[in-house]
C-alpha positions in Angstrom: 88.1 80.9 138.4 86.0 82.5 135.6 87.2 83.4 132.3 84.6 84.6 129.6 86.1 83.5 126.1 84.0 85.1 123.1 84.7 83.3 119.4 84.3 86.1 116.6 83.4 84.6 113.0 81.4 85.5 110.3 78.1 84.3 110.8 78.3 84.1 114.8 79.7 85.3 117.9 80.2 82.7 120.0 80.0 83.6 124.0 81.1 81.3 126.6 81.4 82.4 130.3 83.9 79.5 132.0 83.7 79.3 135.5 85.8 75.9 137.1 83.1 75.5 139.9 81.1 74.3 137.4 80.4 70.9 135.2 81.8 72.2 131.6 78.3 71.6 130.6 77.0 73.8 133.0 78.4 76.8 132.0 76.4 80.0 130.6 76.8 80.7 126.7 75.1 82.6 123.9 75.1 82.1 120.1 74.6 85.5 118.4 75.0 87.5 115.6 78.6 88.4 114.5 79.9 91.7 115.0 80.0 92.2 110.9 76.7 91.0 110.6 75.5 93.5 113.0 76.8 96.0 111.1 75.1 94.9 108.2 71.9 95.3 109.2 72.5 98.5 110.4 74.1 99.5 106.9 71.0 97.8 105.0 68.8 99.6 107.3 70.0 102.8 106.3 70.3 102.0 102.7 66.8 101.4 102.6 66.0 105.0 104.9 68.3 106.8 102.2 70.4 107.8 104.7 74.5 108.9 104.7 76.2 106.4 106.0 79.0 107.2 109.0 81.1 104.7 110.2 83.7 105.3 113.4 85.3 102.6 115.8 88.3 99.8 114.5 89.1 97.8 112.4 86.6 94.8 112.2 86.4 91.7 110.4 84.9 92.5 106.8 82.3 90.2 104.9 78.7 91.1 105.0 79.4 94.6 106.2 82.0 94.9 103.0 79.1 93.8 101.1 76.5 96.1 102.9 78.7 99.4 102.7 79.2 98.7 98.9 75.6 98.5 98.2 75.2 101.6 100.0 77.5 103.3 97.9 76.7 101.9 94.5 72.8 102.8 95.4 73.7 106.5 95.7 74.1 107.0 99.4 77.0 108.7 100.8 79.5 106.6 102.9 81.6 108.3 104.9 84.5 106.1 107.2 87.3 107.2 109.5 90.7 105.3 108.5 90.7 103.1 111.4 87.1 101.8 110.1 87.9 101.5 106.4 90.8 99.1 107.2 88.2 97.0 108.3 87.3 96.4 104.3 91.3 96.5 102.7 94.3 97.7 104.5 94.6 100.0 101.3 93.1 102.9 101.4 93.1 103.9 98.4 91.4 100.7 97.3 88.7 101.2 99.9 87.9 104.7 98.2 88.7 104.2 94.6 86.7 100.6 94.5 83.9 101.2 97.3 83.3 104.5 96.9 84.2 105.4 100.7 84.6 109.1 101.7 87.5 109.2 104.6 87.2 111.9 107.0 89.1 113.1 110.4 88.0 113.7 113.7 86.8 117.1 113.4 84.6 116.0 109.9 83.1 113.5 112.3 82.2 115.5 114.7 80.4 117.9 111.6 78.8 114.8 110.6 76.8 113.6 113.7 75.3 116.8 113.7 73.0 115.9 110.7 70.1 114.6 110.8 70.5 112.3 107.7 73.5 110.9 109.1 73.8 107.6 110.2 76.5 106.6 112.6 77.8 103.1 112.7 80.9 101.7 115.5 82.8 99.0 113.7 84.2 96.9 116.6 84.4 93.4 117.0 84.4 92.8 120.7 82.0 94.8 122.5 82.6 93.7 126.7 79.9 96.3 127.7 77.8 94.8 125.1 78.0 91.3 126.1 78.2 92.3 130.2 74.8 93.8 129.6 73.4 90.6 128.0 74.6 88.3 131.0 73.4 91.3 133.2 69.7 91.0 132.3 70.1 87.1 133.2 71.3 88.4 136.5 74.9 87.5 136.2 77.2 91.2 137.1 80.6 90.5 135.7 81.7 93.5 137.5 80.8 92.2 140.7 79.4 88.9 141.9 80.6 86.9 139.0 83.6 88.5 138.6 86.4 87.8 135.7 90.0 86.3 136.0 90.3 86.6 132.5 88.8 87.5 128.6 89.8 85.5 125.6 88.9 86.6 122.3 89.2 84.7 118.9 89.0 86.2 115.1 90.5 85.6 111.9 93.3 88.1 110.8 94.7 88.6 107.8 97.7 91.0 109.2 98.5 94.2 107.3 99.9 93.1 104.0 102.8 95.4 102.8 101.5 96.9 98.9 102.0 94.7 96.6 101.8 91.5 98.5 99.5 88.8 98.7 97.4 89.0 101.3 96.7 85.1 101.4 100.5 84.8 101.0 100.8 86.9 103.9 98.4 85.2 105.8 100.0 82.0 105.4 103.6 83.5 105.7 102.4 84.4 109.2 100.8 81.2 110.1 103.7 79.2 108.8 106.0 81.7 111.4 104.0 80.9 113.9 104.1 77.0 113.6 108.3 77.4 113.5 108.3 78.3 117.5 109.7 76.0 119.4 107.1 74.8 122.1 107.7 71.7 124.8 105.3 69.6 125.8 102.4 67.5 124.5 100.6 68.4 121.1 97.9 70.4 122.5 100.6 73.1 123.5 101.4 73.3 120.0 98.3 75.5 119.8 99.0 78.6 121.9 101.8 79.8 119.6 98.4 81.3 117.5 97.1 83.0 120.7 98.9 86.0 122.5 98.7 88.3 125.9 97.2 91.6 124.6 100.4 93.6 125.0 102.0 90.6 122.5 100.6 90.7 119.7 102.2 90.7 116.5 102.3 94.9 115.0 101.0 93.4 111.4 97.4 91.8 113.3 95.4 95.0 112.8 92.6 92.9 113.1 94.0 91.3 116.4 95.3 94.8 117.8 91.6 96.4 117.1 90.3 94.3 119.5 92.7 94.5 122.0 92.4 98.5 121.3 88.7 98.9 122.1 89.2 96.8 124.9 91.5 99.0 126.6 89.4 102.0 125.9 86.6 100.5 127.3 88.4 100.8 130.7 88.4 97.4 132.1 91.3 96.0 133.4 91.0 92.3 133.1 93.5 90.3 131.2 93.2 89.6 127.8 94.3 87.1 125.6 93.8 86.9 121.9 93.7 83.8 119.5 93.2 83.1 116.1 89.6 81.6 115.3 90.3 78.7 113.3 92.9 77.0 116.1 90.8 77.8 118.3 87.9 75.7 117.3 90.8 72.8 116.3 91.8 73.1 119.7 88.6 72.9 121.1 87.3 69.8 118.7 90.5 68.3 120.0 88.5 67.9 123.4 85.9 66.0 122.5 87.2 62.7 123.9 86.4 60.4 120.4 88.8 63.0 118.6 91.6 63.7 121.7 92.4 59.9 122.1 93.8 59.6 118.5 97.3 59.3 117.9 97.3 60.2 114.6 94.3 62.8 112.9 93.2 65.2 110.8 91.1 67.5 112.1 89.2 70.4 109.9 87.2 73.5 111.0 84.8 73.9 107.9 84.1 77.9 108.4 81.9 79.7 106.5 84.8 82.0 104.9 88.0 79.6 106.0 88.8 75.9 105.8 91.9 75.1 108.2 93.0 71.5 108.6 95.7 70.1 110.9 98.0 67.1 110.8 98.5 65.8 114.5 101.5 63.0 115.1 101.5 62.1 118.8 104.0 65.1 120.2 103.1 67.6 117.7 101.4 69.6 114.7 103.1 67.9 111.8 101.1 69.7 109.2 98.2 72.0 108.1 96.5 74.3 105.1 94.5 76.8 105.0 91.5 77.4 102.2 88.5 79.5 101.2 85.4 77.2 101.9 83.8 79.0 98.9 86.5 77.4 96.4 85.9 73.9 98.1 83.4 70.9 98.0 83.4 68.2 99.4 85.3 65.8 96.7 87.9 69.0 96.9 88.3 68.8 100.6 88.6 64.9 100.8 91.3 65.1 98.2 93.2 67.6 99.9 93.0 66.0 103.7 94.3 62.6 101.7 97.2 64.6 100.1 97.9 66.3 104.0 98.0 62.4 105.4 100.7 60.8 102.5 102.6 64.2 102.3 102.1 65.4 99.2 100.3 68.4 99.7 102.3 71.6 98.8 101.8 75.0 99.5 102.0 76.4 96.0 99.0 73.6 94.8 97.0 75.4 97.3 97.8 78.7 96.5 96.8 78.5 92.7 94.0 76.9 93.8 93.1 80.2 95.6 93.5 78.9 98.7 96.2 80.3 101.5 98.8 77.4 101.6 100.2 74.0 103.1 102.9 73.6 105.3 104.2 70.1 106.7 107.2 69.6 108.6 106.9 65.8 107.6 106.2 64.6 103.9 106.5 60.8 105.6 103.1 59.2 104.6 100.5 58.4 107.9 97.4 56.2 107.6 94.4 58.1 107.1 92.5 56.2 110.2 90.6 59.0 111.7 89.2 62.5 110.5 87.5 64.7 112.8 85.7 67.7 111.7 84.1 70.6 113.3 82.9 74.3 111.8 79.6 75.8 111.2 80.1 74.4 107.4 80.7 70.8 108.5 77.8 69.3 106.7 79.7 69.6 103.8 81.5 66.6 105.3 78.8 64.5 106.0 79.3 62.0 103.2 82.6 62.3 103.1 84.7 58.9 102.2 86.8 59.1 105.3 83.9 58.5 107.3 84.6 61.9 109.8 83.3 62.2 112.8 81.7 65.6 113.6 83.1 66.7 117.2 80.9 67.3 119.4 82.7 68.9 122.6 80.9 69.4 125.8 77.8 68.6 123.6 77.9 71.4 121.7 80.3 72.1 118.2 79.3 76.0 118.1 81.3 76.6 120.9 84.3 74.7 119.9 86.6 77.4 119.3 85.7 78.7 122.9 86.5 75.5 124.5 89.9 76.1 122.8 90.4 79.6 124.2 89.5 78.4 127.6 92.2 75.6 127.0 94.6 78.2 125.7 94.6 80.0 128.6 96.0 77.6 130.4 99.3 77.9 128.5 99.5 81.3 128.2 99.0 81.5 131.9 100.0 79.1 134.0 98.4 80.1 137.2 95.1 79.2 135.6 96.5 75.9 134.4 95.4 73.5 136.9 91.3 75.2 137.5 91.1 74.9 133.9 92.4 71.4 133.1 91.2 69.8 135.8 87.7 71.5 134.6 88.1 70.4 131.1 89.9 66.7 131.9 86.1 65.8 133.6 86.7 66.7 137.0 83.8 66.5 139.1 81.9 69.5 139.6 78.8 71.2 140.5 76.0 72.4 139.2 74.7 76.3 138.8 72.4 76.7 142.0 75.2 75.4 144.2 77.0 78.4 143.7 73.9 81.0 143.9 
């Protein structure tokens, strides 16, 4: 079976195309620029020209284009956004034109607009399939036809619509917390897949989430798709690197470049986590917080008025702090850490971590694909690319 799993973050997009004929290792993947980033340059670009700005498509994760489309604005250029797009920088409108400067505009103002010549027009999205289909094309890999899909799995960070008035770290967390009451059976990796969903699941208040699933369906393939959240993903994914899977008892980190998401593991389940901005952190900051996760003492509110998301532990009983495993593009923050982490290295390669976790997801979300995958990922013998030509 082949599943292609694509991990969405900040600096990266992370493409992995599974397929269970194959050693893990021997599987296709790219590392390229993040969706947001793309859009970036393609702002700055236009900044520079003097352009107007136009910008159509979803809602996408925010950051550098944020950044971009407020320089635009502030330099004197004209940014005009459908609503769907200007989620993509605060699910307030009214913030996104009173504080960026962003003109909203319908359908038949678009239309208007990509008629002039000092117009440029910009498609927020953060999963492009046709995008990514035509890079594995010009390797001579058709998903469409000879390498054909059983599945997509897509990872990104959500911060779910916030009601007015609400915290949108609070809500964050409120959700995360939610999603860490279901009740799941089985061993602790299952714990994972209540942060992942079938496309026609997910929650109504993951904008983010939905947007993806959205421009998937208009790009008229029919291929399942499951969505996760990024920062399980890639603690799912460190979790099969065989130093960090055969402890008990861990703490395992993803140190992202906006995020910081640790996870308490007992031996049946997830007895604990938080969630932090990696810019409010350093390393002395993150070592005392993982120690304050493994005695129990960590609360949510300390974490929250640290400007963090929150902490949540379903066990305040104190557990020796043997064995910290960290992954995350921001793990060298870590490296002198005193606990000693280990930086997880799964299938050789920690970039695609949170892939690895969405391939392993899928086996719970859909049990068809359970035993291809997990006998893949458990080291089953396979073979190699040209066998399969």
């Amino acid at each position: 079976m082949r599943l292609l799993a694509v991990d969405v973050g900040t600096g990266t997009q992370d493409i992995f195309l599974f397929d269970s004929d194959l050693e893990v290792e021997n599987c296709f993947k790219m590392v390229m620029p993040s969706p947001t980033m793309m859009v970036a340059r393609a702002v700055k670009a236009a900044t520079r020209r003097g352009d107007s700005l136009l910008l159509t498509g979803v809602t996408m994760g925010g950051g550098p284009s944020a950044w971009a489309t407020r320089d635009h604005a502030q330099a004197g250029h004209a940014v005009y956004a459908t609503p769907d797009a200007a989620r993509s920088f605060n699910d307030d409108l009214d913030a996104v034109v009173a504080e960026m400067g962003v003109q909203l505009v319908g359908d038949d103002e678009v239309l208007a607009l990509r008629r002039r010549d000092d117009v440029v027009a910009v498609e927020l999205r953060d999963f492009d399939y046709p995008a990514i289909a035509r890079a594995f094309e010009s390797f001579g890999l058709d998903l469409a036809h000879q390498h054909t899909l059983d599945g997509i799995a897509v990872a990104v960070f959500d911060h779910g619509n916030a009601p007015l008035d609400y915290s949108d770290r609070q809500f964050r967390f409120d959700y995360l917390a939610e999603r860490m009451q279901v009740d799941v059976r089985g061993d602790r990796l299952n714990g994972f897949g209540v942060f992942a969903f079938h496309a026609e699941h997910i929650p109504l208040a993951m904008t983010r989430m939905q947007a993806v699933a959205d421009a998937y369906a208009a790009d008229g393939v029919d291929t399942p798709l499951i969505v996760m959240d990024t920062a399980p993903a890639a603690i799912l994914g460190a979790l099969l690197d065989p130093q960090v899977g055969r402890h008990e008892r861990l703490i395992v980190a993803n140190v992202g470049n906006f995020h910081t998401l640790a996870f308490r593991l007992g031996p049946e389940r997830i007895e604990g986590m938080f969630e932090h901005h990696t810019g409010h952190l350093d390393q002395a900051r993150l070592d005392d917080l993982i120690v304050a996760l493994a005695d129990g003492t960590l609360t949510r509110q300390a974490i929250f008025e640290d400007r963090g998301h929150g902490a949540l532990l379903h066990t305040r009983d104190p557990m020796p702090l043997d064995f910290v495993g960290i992954t995350g593009p921001r793990r060298g923050m870590m490296r002198a850490s005193r606990h000693s982490p280990y930086l997880a290295v799964p299938f050789g390669d920690m970039m695609i971590a949170g892939c690895f976790g969405l391939v392993r997801v899928c086996a719970d979300l859909a049990p068809e694909w359970a035993e291809p995958i997990l006998a893949s990922l458990g080291g089953a013998e396979r073979g190699a690319p040209w066998e399969y030509l």
